[in-house]
C-alpha positions as CSV (number, residue, x, y, z in Angstrom):
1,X,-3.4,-0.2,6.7
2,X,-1.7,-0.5,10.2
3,X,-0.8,3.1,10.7
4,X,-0.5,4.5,14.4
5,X,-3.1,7.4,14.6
6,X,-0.8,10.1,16.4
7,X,-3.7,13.0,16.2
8,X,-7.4,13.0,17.1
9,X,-8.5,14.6,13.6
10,X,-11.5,13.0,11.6
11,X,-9.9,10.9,8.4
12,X,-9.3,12.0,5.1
13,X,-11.2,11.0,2.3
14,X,-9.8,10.0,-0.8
15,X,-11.9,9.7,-4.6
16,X,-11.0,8.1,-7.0
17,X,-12.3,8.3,-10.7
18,X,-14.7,5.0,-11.3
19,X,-14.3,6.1,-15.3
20,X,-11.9,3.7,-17.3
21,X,-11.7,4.6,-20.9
22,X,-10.2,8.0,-22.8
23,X,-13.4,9.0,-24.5
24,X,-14.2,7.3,-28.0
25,X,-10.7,6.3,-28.2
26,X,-11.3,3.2,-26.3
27,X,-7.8,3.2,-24.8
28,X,-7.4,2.7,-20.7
29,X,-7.3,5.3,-18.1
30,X,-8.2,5.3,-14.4
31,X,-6.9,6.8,-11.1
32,X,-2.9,7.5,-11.5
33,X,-1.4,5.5,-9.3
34,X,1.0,7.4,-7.9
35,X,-1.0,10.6,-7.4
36,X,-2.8,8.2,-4.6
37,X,0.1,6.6,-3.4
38,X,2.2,9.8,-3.0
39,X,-0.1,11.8,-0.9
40,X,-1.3,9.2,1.2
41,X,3.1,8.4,2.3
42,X,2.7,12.3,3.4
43,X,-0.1,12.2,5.0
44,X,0.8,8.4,7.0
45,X,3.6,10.5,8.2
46,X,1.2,12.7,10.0
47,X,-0.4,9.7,11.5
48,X,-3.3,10.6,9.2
49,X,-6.3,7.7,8.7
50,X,-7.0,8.1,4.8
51,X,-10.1,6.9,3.8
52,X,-11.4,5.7,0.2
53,X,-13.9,6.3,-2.3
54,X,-15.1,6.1,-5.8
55,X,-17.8,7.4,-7.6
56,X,-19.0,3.8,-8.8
57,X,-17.9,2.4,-5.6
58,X,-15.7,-1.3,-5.5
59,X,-12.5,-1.4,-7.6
60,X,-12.0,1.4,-9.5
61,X,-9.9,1.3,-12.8
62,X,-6.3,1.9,-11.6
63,X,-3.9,3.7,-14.5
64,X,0.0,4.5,-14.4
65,X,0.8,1.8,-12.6
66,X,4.4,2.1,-12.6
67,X,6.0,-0.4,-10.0
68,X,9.4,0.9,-10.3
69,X,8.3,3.9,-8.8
70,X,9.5,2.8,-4.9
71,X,6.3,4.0,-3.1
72,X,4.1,2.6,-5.7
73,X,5.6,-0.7,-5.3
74,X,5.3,-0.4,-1.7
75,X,1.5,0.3,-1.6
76,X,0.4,-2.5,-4.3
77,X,2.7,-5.0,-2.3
78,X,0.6,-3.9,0.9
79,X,-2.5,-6.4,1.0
80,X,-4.1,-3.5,3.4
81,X,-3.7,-0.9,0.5
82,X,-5.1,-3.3,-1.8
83,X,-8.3,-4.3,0.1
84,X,-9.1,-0.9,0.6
85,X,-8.6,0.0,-3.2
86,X,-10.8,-2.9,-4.0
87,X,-13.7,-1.8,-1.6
88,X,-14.1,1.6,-2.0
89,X,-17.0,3.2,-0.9
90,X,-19.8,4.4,-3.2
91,X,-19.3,8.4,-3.0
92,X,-23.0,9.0,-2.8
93,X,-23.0,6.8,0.2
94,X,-20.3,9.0,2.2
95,X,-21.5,11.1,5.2
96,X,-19.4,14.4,4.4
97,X,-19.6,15.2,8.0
98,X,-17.2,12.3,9.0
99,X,-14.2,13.6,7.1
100,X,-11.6,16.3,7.4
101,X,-10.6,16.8,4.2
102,X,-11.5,15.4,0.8
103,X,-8.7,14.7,-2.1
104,X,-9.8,14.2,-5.6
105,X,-6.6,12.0,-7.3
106,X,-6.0,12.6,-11.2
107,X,-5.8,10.4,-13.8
108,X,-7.4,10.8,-17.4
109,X,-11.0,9.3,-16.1
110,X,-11.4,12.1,-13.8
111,X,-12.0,14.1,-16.4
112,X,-15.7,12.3,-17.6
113,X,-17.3,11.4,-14.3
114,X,-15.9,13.9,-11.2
115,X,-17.2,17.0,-12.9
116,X,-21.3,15.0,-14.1
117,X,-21.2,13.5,-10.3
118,X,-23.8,14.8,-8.1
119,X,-22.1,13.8,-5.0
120,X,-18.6,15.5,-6.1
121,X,-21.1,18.4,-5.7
122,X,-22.9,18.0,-2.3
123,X,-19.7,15.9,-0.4
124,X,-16.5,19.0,-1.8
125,X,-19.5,21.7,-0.3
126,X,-20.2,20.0,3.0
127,X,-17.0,19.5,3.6
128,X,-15.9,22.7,2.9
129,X,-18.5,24.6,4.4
130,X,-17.6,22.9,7.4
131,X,-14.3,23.8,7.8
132,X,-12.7,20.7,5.9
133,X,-9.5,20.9,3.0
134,X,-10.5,20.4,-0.1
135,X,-7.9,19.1,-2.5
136,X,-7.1,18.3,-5.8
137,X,-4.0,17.0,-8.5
138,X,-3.3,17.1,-11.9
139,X,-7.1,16.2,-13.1
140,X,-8.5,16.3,-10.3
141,X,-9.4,19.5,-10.2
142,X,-11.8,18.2,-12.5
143,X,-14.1,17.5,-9.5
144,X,-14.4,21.3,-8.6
145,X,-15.1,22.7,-12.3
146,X,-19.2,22.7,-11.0
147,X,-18.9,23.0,-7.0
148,X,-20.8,26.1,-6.1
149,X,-20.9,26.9,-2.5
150,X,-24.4,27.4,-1.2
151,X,-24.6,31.0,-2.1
152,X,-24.6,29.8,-5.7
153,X,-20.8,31.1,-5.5
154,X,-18.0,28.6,-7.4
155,X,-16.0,27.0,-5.0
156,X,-12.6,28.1,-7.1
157,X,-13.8,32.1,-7.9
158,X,-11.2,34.0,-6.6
159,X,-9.5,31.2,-5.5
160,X,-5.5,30.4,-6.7
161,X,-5.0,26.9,-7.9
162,X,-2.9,24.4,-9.4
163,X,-4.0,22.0,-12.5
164,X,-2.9,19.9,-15.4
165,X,-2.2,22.5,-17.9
166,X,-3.8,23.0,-21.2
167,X,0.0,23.1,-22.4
168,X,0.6,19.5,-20.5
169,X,-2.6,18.4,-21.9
170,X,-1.5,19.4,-25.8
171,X,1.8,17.8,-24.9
172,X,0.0,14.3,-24.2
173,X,-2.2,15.1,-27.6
174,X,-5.5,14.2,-25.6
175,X,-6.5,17.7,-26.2
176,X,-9.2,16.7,-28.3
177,X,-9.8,14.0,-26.7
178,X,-11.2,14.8,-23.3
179,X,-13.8,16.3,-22.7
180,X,-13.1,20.1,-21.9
181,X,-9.8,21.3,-21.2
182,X,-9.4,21.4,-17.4
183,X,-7.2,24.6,-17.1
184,X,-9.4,26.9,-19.2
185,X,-12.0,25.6,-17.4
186,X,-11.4,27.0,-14.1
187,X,-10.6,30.2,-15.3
188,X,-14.0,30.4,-17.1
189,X,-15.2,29.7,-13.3
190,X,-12.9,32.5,-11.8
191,X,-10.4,30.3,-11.0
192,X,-6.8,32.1,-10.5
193,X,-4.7,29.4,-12.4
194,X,-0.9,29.4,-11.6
195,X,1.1,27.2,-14.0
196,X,4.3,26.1,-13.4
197,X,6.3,24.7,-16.5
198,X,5.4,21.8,-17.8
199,X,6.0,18.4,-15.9
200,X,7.6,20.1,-13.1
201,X,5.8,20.9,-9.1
202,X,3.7,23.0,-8.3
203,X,1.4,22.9,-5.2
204,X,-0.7,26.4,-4.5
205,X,-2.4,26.6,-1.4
206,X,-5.1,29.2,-1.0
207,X,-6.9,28.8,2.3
208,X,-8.2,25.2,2.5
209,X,-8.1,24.9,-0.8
210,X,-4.8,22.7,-1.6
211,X,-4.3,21.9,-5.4
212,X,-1.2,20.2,-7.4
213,X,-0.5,20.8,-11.4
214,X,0.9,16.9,-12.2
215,X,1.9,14.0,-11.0
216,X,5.2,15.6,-9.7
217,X,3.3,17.7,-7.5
218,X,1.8,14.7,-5.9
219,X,3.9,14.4,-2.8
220,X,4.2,17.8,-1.9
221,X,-0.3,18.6,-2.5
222,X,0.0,15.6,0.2
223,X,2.8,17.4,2.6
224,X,0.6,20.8,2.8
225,X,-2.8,18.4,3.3
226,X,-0.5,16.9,6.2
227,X,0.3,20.4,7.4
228,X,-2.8,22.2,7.1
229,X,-5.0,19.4,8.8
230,X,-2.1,19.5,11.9
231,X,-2.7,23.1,12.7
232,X,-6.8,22.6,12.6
């Protein structure tokens, strides 16, 4: 996409699940559309180079594709948008050292490949371990349920985060449907868990660790990304 670069930090890098069906129920899932489209609008305003990914690589399965949402519309209509989302890099092909930040978007699929994927492992510790900002929304936390640092250390213990609620999660009656619930999860990895209500923001920063509950917290995990990154 043609966005003026205003700041001489590395890009950020953007994964998306390559995962495209809800278990053995056969039903469609995918990235969440807007919970790629709403961070990237915060972080274009930072004059922020966003970069993609998948863990498949090529198009990934796109879910929640709601075009009446305005800044959905205006990505999908944006054939730069779309040639990225259709040539994602393969994530085990990424160079962790080129990126400033890594952001794991939700979306049902997250939930069966992120947390199996070798290279959610070694990219989320390079990156961190270098100084980078790791982020997360609504599943996507998924991708940090196994990232240990490399003191053996879980890259969430201690750590207060944001994530699609085992209460949002019984609310969409795919409690028994994916594959752990991601909420309990973290907590079984030390994870500090802050829920907000269900369906409504919340975005916990602890550190560089930036994480959003839903896909209302999408624009503002995207804002403290922007924010963070511009006092590095």
């Amino acid at each position: 996409m043609n966005t003026t670069t205003t700041t001489t930090t590395k890009p950020v890098l953007f994964v998306l699940t390559s995962h495209g069906t809800k278990g053995g129920t056969g039903a469609a899932t995918g990235y969440y559309l807007g919970e790629v489209t709403h961070p990237l609008a915060e972080l274009q305003k930072g004059g922020l180079v966003v970069e993609f990914a998948s863990i498949q690589g090529g198009e990934p399965p796109v879910d929640g594709l709601d075009l009446n949402d305005a800044i959905n519309a205006r990505f999908w209509q944006d054939a730069g948008f779309r040639h990225q989302i259709a040539h994602t890099q393969r994530l085990a092909d990424v160079d962790p050292s080129k990126y400033s930040a890594i952001f794991f978007a939700g979306g049902h699929g997250a939930m069966w490949d992120f947390p199996q994927s070798a290279a959610v492992l070694r990219v989320t510790r390079s990156i961190y371990e270098a100084g980078g900002v790791v982020s997360a929304v609504c599943h996507g936390p998924a991708a940090l349920v196994n990232v240990t640092l490399s003191d053996g250390t879980p890259l969430v213990a201690g750590k207060r985060m944001a994530a699609f609620t085992d209460s949002e999660e019984h609310a969409v009656q795919l409690e028994k449907v994916v594959p752990f619930l991601l909420a309990r999860t973290l907590v079984e990895r030390g994870a500090l868990h802050q829920p907000a209500p269900d369906w409504n923001p919340q975005v916990v920063v602890d550190g560089r660790l930036v994480t959003g509950q839903n896909p209302q917290s999408a624009s503002g995990v995207g804002a403290a990304m922007r924010d963070l990154l511009a006092r590095a």
